[in-house]
N, C-alpha and C positions, 0 to 999 in steps of 0.2 A: 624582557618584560612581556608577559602575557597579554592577547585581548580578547575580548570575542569578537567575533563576526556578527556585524552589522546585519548583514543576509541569514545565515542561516545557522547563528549563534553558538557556532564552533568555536571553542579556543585556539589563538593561534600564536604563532611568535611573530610579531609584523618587523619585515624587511626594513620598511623605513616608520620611524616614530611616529608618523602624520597618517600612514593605511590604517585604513576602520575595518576592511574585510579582508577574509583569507585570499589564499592565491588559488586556489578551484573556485571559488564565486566571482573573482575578479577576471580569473579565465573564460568562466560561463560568460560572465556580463561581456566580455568584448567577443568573443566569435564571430562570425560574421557581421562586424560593427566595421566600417569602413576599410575592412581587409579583403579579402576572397572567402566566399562563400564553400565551405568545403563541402557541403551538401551537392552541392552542384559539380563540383568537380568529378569527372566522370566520363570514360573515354563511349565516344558515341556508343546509340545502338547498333549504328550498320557499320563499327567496324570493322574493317579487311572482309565486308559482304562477296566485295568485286574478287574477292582471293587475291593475288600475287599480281596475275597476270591479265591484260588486255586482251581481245576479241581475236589477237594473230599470236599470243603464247607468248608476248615478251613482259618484263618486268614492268609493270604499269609506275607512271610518273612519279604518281599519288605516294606511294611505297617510297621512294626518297624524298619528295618535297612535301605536302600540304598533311597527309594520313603521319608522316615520323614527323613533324612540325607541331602537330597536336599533340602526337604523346608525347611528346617532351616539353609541350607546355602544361598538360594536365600532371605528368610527374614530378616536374619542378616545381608547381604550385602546391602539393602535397609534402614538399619538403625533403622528397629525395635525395639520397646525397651522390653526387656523382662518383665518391668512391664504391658505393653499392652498383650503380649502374655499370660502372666499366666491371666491375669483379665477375657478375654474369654473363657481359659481353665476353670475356675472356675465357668465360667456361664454355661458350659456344664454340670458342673457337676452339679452343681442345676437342669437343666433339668432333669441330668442320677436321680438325688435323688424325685423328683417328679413322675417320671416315675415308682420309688421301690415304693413312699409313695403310691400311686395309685391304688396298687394289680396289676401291670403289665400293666396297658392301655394304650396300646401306642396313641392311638386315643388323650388322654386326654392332650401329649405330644406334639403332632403334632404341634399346635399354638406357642408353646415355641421355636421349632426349626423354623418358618416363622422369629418370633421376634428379634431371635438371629441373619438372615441373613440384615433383619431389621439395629440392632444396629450395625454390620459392616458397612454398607453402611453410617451410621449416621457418625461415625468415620473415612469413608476415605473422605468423603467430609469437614471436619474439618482438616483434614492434621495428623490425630493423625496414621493411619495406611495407608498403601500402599493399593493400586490397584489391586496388585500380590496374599495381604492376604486374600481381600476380592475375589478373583479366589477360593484362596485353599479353603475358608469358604462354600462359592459356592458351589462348586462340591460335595466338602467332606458333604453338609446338603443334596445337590438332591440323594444322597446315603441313608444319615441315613433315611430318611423320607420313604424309602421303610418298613422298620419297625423294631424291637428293633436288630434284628442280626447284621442287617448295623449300626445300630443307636452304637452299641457296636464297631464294626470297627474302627467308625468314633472318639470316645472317646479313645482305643488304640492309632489309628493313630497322633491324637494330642500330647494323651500321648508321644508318641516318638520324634516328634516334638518337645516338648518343651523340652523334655530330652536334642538333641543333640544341641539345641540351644546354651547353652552356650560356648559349646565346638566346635561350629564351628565359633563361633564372636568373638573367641580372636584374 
């Protein structure tokens, strides 16, 4: 049985007998209504400002705990699904394993990290990943691609990202 929409007088088939409006107005109407704010969701401006590394060249704290603690709480709250996240973790690491098979040549690398920023962009335009992720993917390749030190950074950093993932989307 048919109705219209209350809001904004679209026919619709309602779900249950008792809904007066469609399911995009009832969408709209709860958005940011006692959930998370997706507007806001949003990994800083001064992400990975500090780079990888500390003031003596080692891997800065941040990069495992507090900086991959946030993006795994701003991805989880966009609703990523951790089978997306480990699939591109996994492709890093076929680069990181390309990179060993190679005898070290980063040069030989470099097209693999263009590719991978590539297949993100493929996937937020399909609706499979956020906008946000393709940021973190972003930043975090115009790092590695300075050459394997960063390129290692960038594979920690994920690393930890996906570590805290599950534990911040319950």
């Amino acid at each position: 049985m048919k109705k219209t929409c209350l809001d904004c007088g679209k026919e619709f088939v309602p779900k249950e007998q008792h809904h007066k409006i469609c399911f995009d107005c009832n969408k709209k109407k709860h958005e940011g209504a006692g959930g998370t704010d997706k507007t806001r969701l949003k990994l800083p401006d001064d992400y990975l400002a500090k780079s990888y590394f500390d003031e003596k060249g080692h891997l800065r704290e941040g990069i495992f705990k507090d900086d991959a603690k946030e993006v795994a709480r701003v991805l989880a709250s966009l609703r990523m699904s951790p089978t997306s996240l480990r699939a591109f973790y996994n492709k890093l690491i076929a680069i990181e394993n390309k990179f060993k098979s190679s005898d070290n040549n980063f040069d030989l690398i470099k097209p693999n990290i263009y590719a991978f920023e590539r297949d993100v962009a493929y996937q937020v335009s399909r609706g499979v990943v956020s906008e946000e992720f393709r940021k973190f993917i972003n930043k975090n390749a115009e790092l590695a691609k300075k050459g394997p030190k960063e390129f290692k950074g960038f594979k920690e950093h994920f690393l930890s990202v996906l570590a805290y993932f599950k534990d911040v989307s319950r």
